[in-house]
C-alpha positions as CSV (number, residue, x, y, z in Angstrom):
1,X,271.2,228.2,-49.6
2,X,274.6,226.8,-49.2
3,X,276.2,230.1,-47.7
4,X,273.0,230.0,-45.6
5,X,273.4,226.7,-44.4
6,X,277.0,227.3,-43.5
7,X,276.5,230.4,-41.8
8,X,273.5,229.4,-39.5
9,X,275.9,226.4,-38.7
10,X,279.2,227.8,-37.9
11,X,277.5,230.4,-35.4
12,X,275.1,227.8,-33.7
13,X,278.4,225.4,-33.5
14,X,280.7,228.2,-31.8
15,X,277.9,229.2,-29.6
16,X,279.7,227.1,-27.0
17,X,283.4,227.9,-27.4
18,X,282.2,231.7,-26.5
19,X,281.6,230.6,-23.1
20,X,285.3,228.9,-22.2
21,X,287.4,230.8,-19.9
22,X,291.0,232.4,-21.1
23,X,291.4,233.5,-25.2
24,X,289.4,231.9,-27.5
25,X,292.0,231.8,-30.4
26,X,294.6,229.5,-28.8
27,X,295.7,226.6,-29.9
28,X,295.7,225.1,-26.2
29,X,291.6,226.1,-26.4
30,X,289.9,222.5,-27.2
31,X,286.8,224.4,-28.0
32,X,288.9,226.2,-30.4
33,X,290.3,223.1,-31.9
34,X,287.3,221.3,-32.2
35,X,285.8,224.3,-33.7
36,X,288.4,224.5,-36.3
37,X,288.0,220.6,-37.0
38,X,284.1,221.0,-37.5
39,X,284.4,223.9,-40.0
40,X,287.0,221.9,-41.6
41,X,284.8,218.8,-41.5
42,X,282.0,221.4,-43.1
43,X,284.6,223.1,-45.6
44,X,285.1,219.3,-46.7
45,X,281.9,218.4,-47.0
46,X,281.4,221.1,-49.1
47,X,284.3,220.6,-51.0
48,X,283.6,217.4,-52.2
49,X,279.8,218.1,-52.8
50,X,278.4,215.8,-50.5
51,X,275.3,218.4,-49.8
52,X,274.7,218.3,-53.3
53,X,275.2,214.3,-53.2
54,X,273.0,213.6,-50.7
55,X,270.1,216.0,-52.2
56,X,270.8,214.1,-55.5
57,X,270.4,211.0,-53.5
58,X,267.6,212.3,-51.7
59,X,265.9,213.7,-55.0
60,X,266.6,209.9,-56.7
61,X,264.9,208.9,-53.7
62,X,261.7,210.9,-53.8
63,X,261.7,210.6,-57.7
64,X,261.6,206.4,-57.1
65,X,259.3,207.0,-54.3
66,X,257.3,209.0,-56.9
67,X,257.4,206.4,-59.4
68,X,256.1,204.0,-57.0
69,X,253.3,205.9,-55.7
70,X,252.6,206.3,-59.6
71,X,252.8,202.6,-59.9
72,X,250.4,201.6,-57.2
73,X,248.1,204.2,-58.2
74,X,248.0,202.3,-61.7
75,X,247.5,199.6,-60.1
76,X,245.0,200.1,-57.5
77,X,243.0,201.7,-60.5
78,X,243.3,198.7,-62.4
79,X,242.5,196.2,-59.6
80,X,239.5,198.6,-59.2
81,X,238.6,198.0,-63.0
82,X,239.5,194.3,-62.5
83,X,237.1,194.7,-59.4
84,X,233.8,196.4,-61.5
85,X,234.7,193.5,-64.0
86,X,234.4,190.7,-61.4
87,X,231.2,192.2,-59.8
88,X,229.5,192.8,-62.7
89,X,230.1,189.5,-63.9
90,X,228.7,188.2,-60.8
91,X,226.0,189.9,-60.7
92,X,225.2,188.6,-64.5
93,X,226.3,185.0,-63.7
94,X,223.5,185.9,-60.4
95,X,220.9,186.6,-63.0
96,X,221.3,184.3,-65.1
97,X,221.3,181.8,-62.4
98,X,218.0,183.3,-61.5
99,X,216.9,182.5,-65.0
100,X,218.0,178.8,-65.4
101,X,216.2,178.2,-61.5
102,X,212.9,180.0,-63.4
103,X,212.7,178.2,-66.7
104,X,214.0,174.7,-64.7
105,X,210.5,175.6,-62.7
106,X,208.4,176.3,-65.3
107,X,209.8,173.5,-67.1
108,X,208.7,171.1,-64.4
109,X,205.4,172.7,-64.0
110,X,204.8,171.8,-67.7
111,X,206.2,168.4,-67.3
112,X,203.9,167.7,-64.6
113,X,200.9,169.3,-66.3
114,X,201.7,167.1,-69.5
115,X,202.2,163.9,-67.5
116,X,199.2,164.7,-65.6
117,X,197.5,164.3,-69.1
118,X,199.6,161.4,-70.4
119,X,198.4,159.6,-67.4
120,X,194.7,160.7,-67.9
121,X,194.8,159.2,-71.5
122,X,196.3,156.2,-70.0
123,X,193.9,155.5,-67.7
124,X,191.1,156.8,-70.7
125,X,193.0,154.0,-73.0
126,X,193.2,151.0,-70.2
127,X,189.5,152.1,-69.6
128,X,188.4,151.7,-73.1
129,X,190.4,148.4,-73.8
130,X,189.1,146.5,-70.6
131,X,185.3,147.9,-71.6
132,X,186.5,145.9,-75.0
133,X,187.7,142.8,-72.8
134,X,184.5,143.2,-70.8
135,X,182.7,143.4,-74.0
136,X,183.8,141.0,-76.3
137,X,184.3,138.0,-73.2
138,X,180.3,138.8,-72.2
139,X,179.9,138.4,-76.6
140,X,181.9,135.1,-75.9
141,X,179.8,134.0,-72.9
142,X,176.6,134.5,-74.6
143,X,177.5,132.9,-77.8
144,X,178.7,130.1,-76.1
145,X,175.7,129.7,-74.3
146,X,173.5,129.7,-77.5
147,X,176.2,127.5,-79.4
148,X,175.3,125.3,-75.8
149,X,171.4,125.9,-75.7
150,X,171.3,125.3,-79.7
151,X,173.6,121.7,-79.0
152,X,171.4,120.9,-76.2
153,X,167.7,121.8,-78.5
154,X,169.0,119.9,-81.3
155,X,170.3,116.8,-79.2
156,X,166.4,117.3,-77.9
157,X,164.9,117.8,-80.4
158,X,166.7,114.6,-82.5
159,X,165.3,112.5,-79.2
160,X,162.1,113.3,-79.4
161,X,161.9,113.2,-83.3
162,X,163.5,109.8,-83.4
163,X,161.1,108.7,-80.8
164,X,158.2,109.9,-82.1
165,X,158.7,109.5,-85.9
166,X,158.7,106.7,-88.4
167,X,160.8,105.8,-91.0
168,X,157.9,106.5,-93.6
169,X,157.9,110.2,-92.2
170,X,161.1,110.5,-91.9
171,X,161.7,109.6,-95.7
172,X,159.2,112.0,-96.5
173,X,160.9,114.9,-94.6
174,X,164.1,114.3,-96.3
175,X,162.9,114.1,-99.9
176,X,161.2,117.9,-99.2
177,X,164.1,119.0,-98.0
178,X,166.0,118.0,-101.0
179,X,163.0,119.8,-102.8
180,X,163.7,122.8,-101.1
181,X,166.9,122.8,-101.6
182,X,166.7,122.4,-105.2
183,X,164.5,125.1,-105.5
184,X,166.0,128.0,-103.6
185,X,169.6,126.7,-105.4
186,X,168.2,126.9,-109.0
């Protein structure tokens, strides 16, 4: 490739110094001594390696280049990995948001349902104990009202028995109650 490349250039670089006037090979020619300078330039290059150089640099190049595209590929499949990851954790943490927003709803149904029924047995309870207060003040009314109509027959009846009785009677009246008394005691 070398011999090639040296070839194709020395004829393509000449191509012009055919086409001065007067002989080619002279040393007064500046075509000729520029062509002389390039193929020493070339024979220089080639001396010292520089094609080879440069294609070793150019190979280092392409092989860092290489390692790179390697890299990012390793890397762009891991971020899509890291991607998958991420969305299917968000579609679980999704769900399972759905699920805490479904049992927090069916949890306050129930709440509501039971405190509907707490406050119905309230309202039952308060019912039944201000029947009882109803109850047992009308109890309280109507005893006092006999312990009243008793206290007022007796006071009655003590006027009209002092009035119309004698001390003979009432002597009598005492001595069977004792006898009475006596009996259903004994």
């Amino acid at each position: 490739m070398r011999k090639t490349l040296a070839f194709v250039l020395t004829f393509t670089a000449a191509s012009p110094a055919l086409a001065a006037s007067g002989p080619f090979f002279s040393l007064a020619n500046t075509n000729f001594i520029v062509t002389l300078a390039f193929l020493l330039f070339i024979a220089v290059l080639f001396y010292f390696k520089v094609p080879s150089i440069v294609g070793g640099l150019l190979d280092k190049r392409a092989d860092g280049i290489q390692t790179e595209l390697n890299e990012a590929r390793a890397l762009r499949e891991e971020a899509q990995t890291v991607l998958a990851s991420f969305e299917r954790k968000q579609t679980e943490v999704k769900d399972l948001a759905a699920r805490i927003v479904a049992s927090a709803r069916e949890d306050a149904a129930n709440a509501a349902e039971q405190a509907k029924v707490d406050l119905q047995n309230s309202i039952t309870r308060r019912l039944a104990a201000a029947e009882d207060q109803i109850a047992s003040a009308q109890a309280s009314a109507v005893k006092e009202v006999r312990d009243k109509a008793i206290a007022i027959a007796t006071a009655a009846a003590a006027d009209v028995i002092s009035k119309n009785m004698t001390a003979a009677e009432g002597n009598s009246l005492i001595d069977a109650a004792i006898k009475e008394v006596d009996t259903k005691l004994h």
